[in-house]
N, C-alpha and C positions, 0 to 999 in steps of 0.2 A: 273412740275405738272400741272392738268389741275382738274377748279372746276367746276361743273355743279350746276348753282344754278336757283331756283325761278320755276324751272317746276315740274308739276303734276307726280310722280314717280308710275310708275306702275312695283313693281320691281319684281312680282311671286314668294314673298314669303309670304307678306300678301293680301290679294283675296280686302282690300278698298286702292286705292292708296292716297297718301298723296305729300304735297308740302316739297321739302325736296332739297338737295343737296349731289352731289355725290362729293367725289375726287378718280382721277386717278394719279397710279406714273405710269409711261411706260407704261406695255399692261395692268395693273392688275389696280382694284377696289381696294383701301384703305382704304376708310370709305365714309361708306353709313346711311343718316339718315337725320331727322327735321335740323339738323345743327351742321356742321361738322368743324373740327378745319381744316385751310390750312394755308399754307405758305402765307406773303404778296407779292411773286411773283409768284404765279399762275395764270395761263395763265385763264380768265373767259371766259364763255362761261352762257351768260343770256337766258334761258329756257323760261323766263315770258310767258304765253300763251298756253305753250306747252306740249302736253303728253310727257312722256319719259319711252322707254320701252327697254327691254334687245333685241338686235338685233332679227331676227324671222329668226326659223329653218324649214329646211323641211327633212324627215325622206326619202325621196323617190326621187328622180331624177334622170335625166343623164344627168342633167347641165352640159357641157364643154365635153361631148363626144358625140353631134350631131349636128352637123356645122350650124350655121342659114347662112339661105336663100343658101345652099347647097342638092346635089344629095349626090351620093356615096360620094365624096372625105370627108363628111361631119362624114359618117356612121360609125361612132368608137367604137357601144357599144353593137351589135351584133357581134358574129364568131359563123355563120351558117357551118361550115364544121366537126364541130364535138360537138355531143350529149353531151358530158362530158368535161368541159374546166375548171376544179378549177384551174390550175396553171395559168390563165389567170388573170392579176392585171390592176384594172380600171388607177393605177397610171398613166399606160404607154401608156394614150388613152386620158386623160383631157386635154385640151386647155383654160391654162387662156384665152389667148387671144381672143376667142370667144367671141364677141360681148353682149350674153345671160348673160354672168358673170355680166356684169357692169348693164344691165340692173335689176338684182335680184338685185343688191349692192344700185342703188337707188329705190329700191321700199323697203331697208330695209332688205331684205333676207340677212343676215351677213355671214349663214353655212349651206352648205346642207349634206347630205351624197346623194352620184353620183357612177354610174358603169354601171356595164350589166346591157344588157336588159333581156328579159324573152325569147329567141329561145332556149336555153338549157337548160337540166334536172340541170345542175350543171354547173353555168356558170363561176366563178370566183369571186376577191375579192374586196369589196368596198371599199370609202374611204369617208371621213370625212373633207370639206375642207371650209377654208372662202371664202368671195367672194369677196377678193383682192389679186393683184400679177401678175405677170410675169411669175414664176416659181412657178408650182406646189409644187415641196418641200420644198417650203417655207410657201407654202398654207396650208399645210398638220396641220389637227388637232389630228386626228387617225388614223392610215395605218397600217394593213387591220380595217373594224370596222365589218364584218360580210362577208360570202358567199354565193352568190345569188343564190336560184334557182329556180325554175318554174314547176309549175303545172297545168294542163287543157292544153284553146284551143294551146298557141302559139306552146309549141315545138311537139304535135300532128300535126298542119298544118305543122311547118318547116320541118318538120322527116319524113311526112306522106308516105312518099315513100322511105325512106333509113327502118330503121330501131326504129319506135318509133310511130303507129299509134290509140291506143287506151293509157289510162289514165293509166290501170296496167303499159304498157313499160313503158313511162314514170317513175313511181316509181320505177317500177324491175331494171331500168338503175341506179336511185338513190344510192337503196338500193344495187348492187351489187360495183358501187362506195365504199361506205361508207365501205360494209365489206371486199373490199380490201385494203381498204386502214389500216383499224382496223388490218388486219395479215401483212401489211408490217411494222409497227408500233410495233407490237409484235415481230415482226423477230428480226427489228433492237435493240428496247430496249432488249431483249435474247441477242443479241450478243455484248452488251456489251462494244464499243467500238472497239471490234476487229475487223479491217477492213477484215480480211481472212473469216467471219461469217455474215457479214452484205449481207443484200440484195441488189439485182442490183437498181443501183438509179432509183427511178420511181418518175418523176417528177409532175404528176398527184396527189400521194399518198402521195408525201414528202408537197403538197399543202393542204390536207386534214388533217393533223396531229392538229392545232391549234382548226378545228373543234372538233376533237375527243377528246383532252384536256379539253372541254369546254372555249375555251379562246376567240373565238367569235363564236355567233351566225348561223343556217342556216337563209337565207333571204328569204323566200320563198313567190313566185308569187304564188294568190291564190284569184281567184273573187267567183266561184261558190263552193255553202256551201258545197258541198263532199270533192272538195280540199283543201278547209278551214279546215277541219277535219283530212283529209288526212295527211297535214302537220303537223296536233299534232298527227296523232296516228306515225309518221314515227320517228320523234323527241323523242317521248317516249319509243318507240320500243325500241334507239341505245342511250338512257340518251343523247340527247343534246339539247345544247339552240338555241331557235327559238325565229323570230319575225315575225309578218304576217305581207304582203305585200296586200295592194288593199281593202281584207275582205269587197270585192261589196253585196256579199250576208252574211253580219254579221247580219244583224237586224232580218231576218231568223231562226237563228241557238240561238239567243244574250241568250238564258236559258242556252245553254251548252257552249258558249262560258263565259259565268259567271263563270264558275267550272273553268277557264284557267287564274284569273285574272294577274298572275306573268309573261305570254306572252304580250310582248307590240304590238301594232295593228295599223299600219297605211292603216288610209281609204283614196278613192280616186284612178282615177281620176274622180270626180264625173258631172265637168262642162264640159261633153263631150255628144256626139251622140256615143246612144248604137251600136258600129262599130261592135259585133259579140255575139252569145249569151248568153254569159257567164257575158255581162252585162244586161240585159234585166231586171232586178231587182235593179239596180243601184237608190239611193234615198239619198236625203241631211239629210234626218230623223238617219241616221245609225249612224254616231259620237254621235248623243244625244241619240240614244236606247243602244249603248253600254256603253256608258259612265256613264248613269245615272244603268246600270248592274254591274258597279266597274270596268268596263276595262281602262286600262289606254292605251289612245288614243290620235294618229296624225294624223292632217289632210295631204295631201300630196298633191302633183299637178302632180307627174309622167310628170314634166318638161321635155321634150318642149310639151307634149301632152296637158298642158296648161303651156301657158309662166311663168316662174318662176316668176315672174314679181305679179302675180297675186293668191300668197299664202294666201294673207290678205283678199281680196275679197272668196275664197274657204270659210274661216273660218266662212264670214259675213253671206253667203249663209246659213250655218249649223247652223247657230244663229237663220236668216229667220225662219226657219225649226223648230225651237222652240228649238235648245242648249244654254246653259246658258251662256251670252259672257263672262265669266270668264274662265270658263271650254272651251270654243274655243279658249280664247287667252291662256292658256296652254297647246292648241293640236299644236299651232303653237311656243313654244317657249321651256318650260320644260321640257313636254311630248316626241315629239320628243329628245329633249337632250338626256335624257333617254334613249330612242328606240336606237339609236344608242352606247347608252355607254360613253357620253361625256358631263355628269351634272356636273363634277366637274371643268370643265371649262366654259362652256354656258349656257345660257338657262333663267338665272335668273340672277339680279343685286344683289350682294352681297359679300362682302370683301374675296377679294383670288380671285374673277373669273376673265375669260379676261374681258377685258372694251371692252367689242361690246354691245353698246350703240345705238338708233334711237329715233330720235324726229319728231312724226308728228303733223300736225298745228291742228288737231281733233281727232275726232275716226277713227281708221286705219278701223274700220269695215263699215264707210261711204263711198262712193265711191267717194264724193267729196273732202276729204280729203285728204292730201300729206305728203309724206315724204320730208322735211324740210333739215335734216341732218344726217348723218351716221358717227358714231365713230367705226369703229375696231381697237382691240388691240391696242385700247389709242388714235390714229391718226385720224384724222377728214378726211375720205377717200371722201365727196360727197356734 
């Protein structure tokens, strides 16, 4: 067993943190509080000085499917050769071994969700992973945890000459997706089991079935406010669950995104150069105009587009910006959990959850401030 005692607990589920002590058996939190019973041979671990916060999530990435300081050989998170790719799984594209991994593990980043990028209308399926290991399937917290897909400039420019040049194609590619996949579904469940009745395997279709269930989410890319819209009226059109992706232009729209509060929303990348213009409206102001609207809100970094490395600093900036640093340090820990579907494991300290633990020597929203120590699933990984 392992005790954490004498640090400052910020553990996101009371908003005043207190000095307190944790214990861990294996991966899991056992009791959390002012002062806990342990064994006399538990392994200490003296906090004295130190914030202690539940590891920090990022709702948005392609951590470990874009090679750092690589070209192509690196390039794992786009397949530009077809508009429509749901059977395509980020599983088979992650690289622990990439460099970027370890660097989010010591700044604290413990889980991101990571996959496609935004070149297709319907790119494929994400995942939910820590930021230790060797092997991905051992990484794995959630597989699939949503389906990504995109809306506006990117798969207009990738397409703009095959088959996909204005924002209808775009959605018309979506939507006739979505309704063929809805009658291969109906084919198959009509027949019942009986292979002489069932339809020809479509493996496009057979990928889209957990969408149409409602069993996870569309992922949808979406900076500028018609797309932002777009993506809920298409999701409500076909009754499925959605989470917004970017929402550059939310502060915009933040009256009618009020009426959506059950949509999670991750904003960002915000600490960039407006590269096209569909950010041209981009502002640190947007987490705290939604937020304080009732949206529940993640900040993201759209990693490597800002180095994963630099979630905390993202959060600090929204804070700048005048958000309440309670409400930012739950856009980078809870909120996100949520977003992707995985509070009952991360996101907050509290009995039952993994022990992804981080201790820094101040305020993580200082920049002179450090992360100290990393605990995932119980193991002092840093």
């Amino acid at each position: 067993m392992l005790l954490i005692k004498n640090g400052l607990i910020h553990d996101m589920v009371k908003k005043t943190p207190y000095k307190g002590e944790i214990l861990v058996d294996g991966k899991k939190i056992v009791a959390i509080g002012t002062k806990v019973k342990a064994p006399k041979n538990a392994k200490v671990i003296d906090a004295k000085g130190l914030n202690v916060y539940p590891g920090f999530i990022d709702a948005h990435s392609h951590l470990g499917l874009d090679g750092y300081g690589m070209g192509f050989e690196g390039q794992d998170y786009n397949e530009m050769n077809d508009n429509l790719t749901p059977q395509l799984r980020a599983i088979d594209s992650f690289n622990p071994l990439d460099e970027t991994v370890a660097q989010a593990r010591k700044a604290g980043v413990t889980c991101v969700a990571t996959g496609q990028g935004s070149s297709n209308a319907i790119g494929g399926t994400w995942i939910a992973v820590k930021t230790v290991g060797k092997c991905v399937d051992d990484m794995i917290v959630k597989n699939p945890i949503a389906m990504k897909c995109a809306l506006g400039e990117n798969p207009k420019r990738v397409y703009q000459n095959k088959d996909n040049y204005a924002r209808m194609s775009t959605v018309g590619h979506m939507r006739n997706m979505i309704l063929k996949a809805k009658d291969y579904l109906a084919r198959k469940e009509a027949a019942n089991g009986d292979v002489t009745k069932m339809p020809g395997f479509d493996f496009k279709c057979e990928a889209m079935i957990p969408v149409l269930k409602r069993e996870i989410p569309l992922k949808v890319h979406c900076h500028q406010a018609n797309d932002i819209l777009t993506a809920i009226r298409v999701a409500k059109e076909f009754d499925l669950k959605l989470t917004l992706e970017h929402v550059t232009e939310g502060h915009l729209i933040a009256d009618e995104l009020a009426k959506h509060k059950d949509i999670p929303m991750a904003v960002g990348p915000t600490l960039t150069h407006a590269s096209k213009v569909e950010l041209r409206n981009k502002s640190w102001t947007t987490p705290n105009v939604l937020n304080k609207k009732g949206c529940m809100v993640s900040i993201v970094t759209d990693a490597p587009v800002i180095p994963q490395q630099y979630l905390p600093l993202c959060a600090s900036l929204a804070v700048q910006a005048g958000m309440d640093p309670y409400e930012a340090l739950k856009a980078i820990t809870i909120n996100p959990a949520k977003h992707i579907g995985i509070e009952d494991r991360v996101g907050s300290l509290k009995v039952g959850k993994d022990a992804d633990i981080i201790f820094y020597d101040g305020d993580p929203f200082d920049v002179s401030s450090k992360c100290v120590k990393v605990i995932i699933d119980g193991k002092e990984v840093n």
